[in-house]
Every structure is written in C-alpha cells, then in structure tokens.
N, C-alpha and C positions, 0 to 999 in steps of 0.2 A: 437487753439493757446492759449498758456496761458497768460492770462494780467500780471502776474507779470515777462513775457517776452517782452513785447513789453515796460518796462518800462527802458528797457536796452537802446532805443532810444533817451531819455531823458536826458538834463542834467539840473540841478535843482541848484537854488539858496538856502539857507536857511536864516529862517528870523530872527532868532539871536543869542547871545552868548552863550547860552546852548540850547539844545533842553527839548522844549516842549512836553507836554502829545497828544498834538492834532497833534503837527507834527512831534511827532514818531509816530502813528499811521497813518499820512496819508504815510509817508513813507519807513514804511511798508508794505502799501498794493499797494502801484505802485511799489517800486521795484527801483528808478531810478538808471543811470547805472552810473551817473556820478555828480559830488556836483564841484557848484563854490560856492567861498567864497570872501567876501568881508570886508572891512570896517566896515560893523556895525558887521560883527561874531567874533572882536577881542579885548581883553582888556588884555591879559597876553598870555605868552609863553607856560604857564601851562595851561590855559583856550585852548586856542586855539586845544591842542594836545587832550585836554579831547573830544574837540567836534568833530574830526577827529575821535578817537577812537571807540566814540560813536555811530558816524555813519555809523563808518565799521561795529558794533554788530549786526546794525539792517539788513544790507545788505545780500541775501541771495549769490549773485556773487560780488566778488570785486570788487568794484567801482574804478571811475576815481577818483580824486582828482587834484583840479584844480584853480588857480591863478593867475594874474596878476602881475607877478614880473619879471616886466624890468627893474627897476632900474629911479632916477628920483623921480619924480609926479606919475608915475604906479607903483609904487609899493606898494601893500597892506601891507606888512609886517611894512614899514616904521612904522605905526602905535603903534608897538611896539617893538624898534629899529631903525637901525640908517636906513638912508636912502643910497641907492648908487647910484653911481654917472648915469645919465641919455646917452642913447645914443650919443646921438648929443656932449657929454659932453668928451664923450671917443672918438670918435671921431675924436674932434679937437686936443686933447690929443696927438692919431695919433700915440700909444705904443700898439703895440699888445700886450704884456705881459699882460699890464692892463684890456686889454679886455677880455684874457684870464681867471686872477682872476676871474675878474666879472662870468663868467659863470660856475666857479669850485665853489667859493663860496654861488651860486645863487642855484649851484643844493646840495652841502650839505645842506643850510639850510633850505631848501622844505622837501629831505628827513628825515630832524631830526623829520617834523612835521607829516610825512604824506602824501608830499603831492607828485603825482606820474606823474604829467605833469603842465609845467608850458607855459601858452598863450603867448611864443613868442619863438623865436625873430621877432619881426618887421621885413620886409622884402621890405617896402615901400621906395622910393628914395625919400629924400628931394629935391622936385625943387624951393621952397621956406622958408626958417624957421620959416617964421613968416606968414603962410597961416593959416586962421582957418580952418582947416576943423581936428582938433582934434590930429593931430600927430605932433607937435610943440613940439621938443625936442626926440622925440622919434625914430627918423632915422637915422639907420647905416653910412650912407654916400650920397653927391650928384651923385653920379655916380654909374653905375651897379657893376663895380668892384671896389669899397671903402666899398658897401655895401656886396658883395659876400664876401670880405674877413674879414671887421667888425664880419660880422653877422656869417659867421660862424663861427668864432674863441671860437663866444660867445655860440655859438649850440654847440661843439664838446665837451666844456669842461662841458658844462651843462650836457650833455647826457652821458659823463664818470663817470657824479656822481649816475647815474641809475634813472634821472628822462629825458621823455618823450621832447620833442619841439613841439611848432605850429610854421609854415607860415602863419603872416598873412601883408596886408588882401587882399587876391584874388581877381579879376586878377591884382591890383596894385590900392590903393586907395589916389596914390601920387599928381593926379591933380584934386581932390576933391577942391570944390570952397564954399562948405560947412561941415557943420556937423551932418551924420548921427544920431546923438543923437538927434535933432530936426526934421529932416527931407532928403527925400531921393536926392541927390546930382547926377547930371547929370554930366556925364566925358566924354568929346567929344574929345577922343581919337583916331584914325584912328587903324586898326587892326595893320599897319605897327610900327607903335607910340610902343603901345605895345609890338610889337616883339622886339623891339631895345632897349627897355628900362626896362616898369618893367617886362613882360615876361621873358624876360631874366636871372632877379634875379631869378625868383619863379623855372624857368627851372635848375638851378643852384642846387639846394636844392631838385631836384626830381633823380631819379635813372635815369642812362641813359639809352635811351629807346625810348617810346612813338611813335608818327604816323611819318612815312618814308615821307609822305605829307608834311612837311616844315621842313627840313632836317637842313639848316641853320641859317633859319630865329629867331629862340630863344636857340640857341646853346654859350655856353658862356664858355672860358677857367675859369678852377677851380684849381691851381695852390695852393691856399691856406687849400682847404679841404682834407682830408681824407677821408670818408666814403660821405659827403656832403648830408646827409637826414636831412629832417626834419620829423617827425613820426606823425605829422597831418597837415592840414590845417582849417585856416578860411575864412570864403568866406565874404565879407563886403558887407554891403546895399549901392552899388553905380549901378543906373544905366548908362550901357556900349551902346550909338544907333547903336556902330560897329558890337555888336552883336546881340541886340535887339531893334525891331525897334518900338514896343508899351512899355510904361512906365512900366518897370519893374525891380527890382532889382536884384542883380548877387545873391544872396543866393535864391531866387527863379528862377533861370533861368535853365532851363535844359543843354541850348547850351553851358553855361560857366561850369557848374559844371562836367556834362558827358562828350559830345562835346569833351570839352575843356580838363578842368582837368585831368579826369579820361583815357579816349581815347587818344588824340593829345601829350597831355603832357604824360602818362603813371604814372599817380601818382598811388600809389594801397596802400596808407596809409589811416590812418582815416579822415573822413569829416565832420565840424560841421559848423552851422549858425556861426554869432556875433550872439548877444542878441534879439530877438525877442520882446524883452519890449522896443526898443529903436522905436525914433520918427516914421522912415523910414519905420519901418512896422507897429505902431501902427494905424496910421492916414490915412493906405490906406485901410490894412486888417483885415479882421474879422479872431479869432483866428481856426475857420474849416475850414478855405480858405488857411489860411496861414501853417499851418500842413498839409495841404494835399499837398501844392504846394512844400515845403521844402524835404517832400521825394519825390515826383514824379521826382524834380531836380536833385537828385544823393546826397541830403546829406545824412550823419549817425547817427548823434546828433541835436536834433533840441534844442538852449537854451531859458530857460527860466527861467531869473537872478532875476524878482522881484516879477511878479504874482503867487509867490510859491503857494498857494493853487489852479491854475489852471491846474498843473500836472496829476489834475486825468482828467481834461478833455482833455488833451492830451492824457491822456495812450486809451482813451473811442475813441477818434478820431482815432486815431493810428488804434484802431481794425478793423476799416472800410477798412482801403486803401487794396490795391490789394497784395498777400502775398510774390508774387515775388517781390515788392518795400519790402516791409518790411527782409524778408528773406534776400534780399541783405543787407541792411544795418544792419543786428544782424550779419551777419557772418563778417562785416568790421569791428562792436564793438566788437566780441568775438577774434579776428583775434590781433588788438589793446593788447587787455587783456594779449593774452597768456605772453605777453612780460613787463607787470608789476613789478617793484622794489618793494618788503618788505619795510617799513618803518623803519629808525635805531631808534636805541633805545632812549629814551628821557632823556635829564637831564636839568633845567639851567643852570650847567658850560658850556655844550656841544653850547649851544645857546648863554651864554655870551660870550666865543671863539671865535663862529662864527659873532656873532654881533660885536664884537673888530676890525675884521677882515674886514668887513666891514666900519668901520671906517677909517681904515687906507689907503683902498680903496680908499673912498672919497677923504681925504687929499693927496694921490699920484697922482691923478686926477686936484682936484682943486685947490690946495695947504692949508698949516690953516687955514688962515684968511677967504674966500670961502667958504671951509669945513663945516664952524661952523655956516652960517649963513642960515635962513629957504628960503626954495624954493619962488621965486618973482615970481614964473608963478603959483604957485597955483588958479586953478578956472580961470585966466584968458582968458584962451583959449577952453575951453574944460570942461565938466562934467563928463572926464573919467577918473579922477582921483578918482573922491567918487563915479560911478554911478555902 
C-alpha cells in the first residue's frame, strides 16, 4: 500500500498563515486528504485564498477543505469580516427566511475561498442555554422538530451552494454536563432518551433506510426538508454507559459508529473524529492507541487540528492496522471526493458583496443597535471559538 495513500485518512490542521518550507515538505510527503483551518491561518481575504491555493499545489488528490463556520462565536471567518448571527440567535428570530440566508450566504463564501465542506450544522437540542459543556448558542432549537427544520433549512441552502455539510456531534452531545475540550463528559442517557430525542434529529438528516430492528423508535416526520442529508458526520468525545459500559468515548467506540451509525441508522456518508488534540482524548490516550482505536471504530478521517507535525506518525501508524479497516475507509474518503465543488473564482469585491451581505444578515436578526455591538459570550463558555 502506498503511504502517500493512507494519508487520504487524515485530516490535518496547519500551523499558520502561509506555509512554510518545512511544512510543505512534511506535506507533501503524507499526502493528507483533508486541511482544517483555523484562527491563527487568517489575516486577509487574499491571504487566506493564497494559502488554500497553495495547498491544493502541493496535493496529489484533491483535498477536503474544511471550517468552522456556523455563524456566532464559531465562526472562523469572522476574523476577517463581519460575523453572523449565531444559531440560538436565529432561532429565537423564528424566520425561516433568515435561516435560509444564513446557509446560502455561508456556502458562497467558503466556496469563493476554497473551501469544500463546512463542520456543521449542529445537530445537537438545546436542553439548556446556558449549560457549559461547549454548545451555548449554538443549537438549532429545543425540541427535535425546531431543530430538524432550523438546521436543515440551513443544510439545504448551504449545500445548493456546492459546499459539503457535517452532523455533528454524534450520537447527540446535548446532555453533556461538561467540556470535552478539557475532558471526557459522561451522558447517562437511557437508549430510550436517545431514540426520542437526539436520535431522532441525527435520523432526520440520514437517508431513509437503515436496520428494520427499530422501525419507530428514531423515525421523525421531515416535512421541512427536501433531500434531508447531511454528506458527513462527527462523532464527539462523550462517553454513552447505554452503550458502553467501560470508559470509553463514542469517536472510539465501535458500537456507536458501526453498530450504530453505519448499520442501525444506515448512514453511508463520510465519518470523521472531533479533534483528537482535545482534552477527552489527550489525557486518556496515547497517540497508537488512539489511531488504531478510531479506525477499528468505523471512522474515515481521523483529526488532528493542533499537533501538526505528528501526521507522519499517523500516516506510519495507519500502515500497521489491518487493510480491510483501512480499505474501508479510503473507499468512504474517495467515495466523499468524487462529489467535490471547484472553487469560484476569487476577487475582494466578490468577498466585500458577500461580507455586506452578511452584515445585513446580522442586523435582520438582531436589529442595529445589537448588530454592532462585539459577542459578550466570547471565551466565556467554551474554548471553541479559538481552539
């Protein structure tokens, strides 16, 4: 097998605004299949696009391309431009139109940069606003059908713009009583809980399908969707006791990603970790423990957002596992691919347009006075705004 194939499995963070001699080279010789971008890779419109570009040169297979733009506090982009208005924010709003915008808007301005899939919509039920466990403002709605038809409004238009969706964070990371960023959060959930509740979104957003074995149990009228996919998912470091009964987390659990996901539910789209540098897996696992457990699980993409120079030992781990795990998930990454958007073509007016446009967003959302004033939840809840 060739190693700059198994580097398709990866998805890699990069560590700043241009790239480096040392890390186009290491970049070249793994191959990875897929680039998240963050906060520190961004200082202009025109910077940003060069280092997308750049990255595509070096790639022998077209890469993912990949981001954090929900709108809110998640939004990487905000950094250069305006910010939009936040889940929870549209919402209460309670205009589908608006929500609409948001994800027409959301998916031009990815594709103007590049970028070919963006990490949402959220899929998680607010059963608290103000719970820390990292999604404070960022949930479609408190009920399964606020958020089925929230979230996909915001999926449908996003993905007309020819950029990609995730689901996350699998199996539903709503009654988190903490913050996987520090560490891994136990959800004492009953299997029943789940079917009623956030199964039932995640079911929503998958093809109809899946195992004849609970037929009604996570079946949910979809009345507001059209096509109703989401084209990947993320699995979240929470561990589930309904499904596992030693301390384990659900992006390493076999039961919930295969099992579950893949089997039960009939997903047959792409599967990726959260971040592997976060608390939840750094402080239990060692990183050959934690690559071997993540594909033996059923995932596709294993990430890894901050220890950029440990990709090659990931790509070197990767070579070990058994080839039928591997095999499977190059054929879910190349499967993924076939269905990739071109990037449009770049200008600043194209981006000041769109960035205008998102202002105005804002202000139809929040009204001006609102509009203009900086996010009051920054860092308060959560380090996933910069992490």
């Amino acid at each position: 097998m060739k190693a700059d194939t198994l580097g398709q499995l990866i998805m890699t963070g990069v560590p700043g605004k241009e790239l480096d001699a040392e890390t186009a080279r290491l970049f070249r010789r793994v191959q990875p299949g897929a680039y998240i971008l963050f906060g520190r890779n961004l200082e202009s419109a025109t910077q940003l696009r060069k280092l997308i570009d750049d990255l595509r040169d070096l790639s022998e297979i077209e890469p993912i391309f990949t981001i954090d733009q929900e709108g809110g506090r998640v939004s990487r982009l905000r950094l250069i431009g305006n910010e939009p208005p936040n889940a929870q924010q549209l919402r209460d709003k309670n205009e589908i139109d608006l929500i609409r915008r948001h994800g027409d808007i959301t998916g031009r301005l990815l594709r103007l940069f590049g970028f070919n899939l963006d990490l949402c919509p959220v899929l998680d039920i607010s059963f608290n606003d103000d719970a820390e466990n990292s999604l404070h403002g960022r949930c479609y709605g408190k009920t399964v059908g606020q958020v089925v038809r929230n979230a996909g409004e915001f999926n449908e238009a996003m993905r007309k713009q020819g950029v990609a969706s995730c689901g996350k964070h699998f199996p539903g990371y709503s009654a988190a009583t903490s913050d996987a960023h520090f560490q891994l959060p136990r959800i004492d959930r009953t299997r029943q809980e789940l079917d009623e509740n956030e199964l039932a979104v995640f079911r929503a957003f998958i093809r109809r399908g899946g195992s004849p074995n609970r037929p009604g149990a996570i079946e949910v009228d979809r009345p507001y969707l059209e096509e109703g996919l989401v084209d990947s998912m993320m699995i979240c470091h929470g561990w589930y006791p309904c499904f596992e009964a030693k301390k384990t987390p659900a992006t390493l659990s076999r039961r919930i990603i295969t099992d579950l996901l893949r089997n039960e539910l009939g997903f047959d789209g792409l599967i990726m970790t959260d971040d592997l540098d976060m608390g939840a897996i750094l402080t239990a696992y060692q990183l050959e423990d934690t690559i071997r457990l993540v594909i033996a699980a059923g995932n596709d993409l294993a990430m890894i957002c901050h220890r950029v120079p440990e990709i090659e030992n990931v790509r070197r781990i990767l070579g070990t596992l058994s080839r039928k795990q591997i095999d499977r998930a190059l054929k879910s990454v190349a499967r993924f691919k076939k269905n990739l958007t071109p990037p449009d073509e770049f200008s600043e007016a194209a981006f000041r347009k769109i960035d205008s446009e998102i202002r105005d967003l804002r202000v139809a959302v929040l009204g001006e006075e609102r509009a203009i004033m900086p996010n009051a939840e920054d860092g308060k809840h959560s380090p996933v705004e910069r992490y």
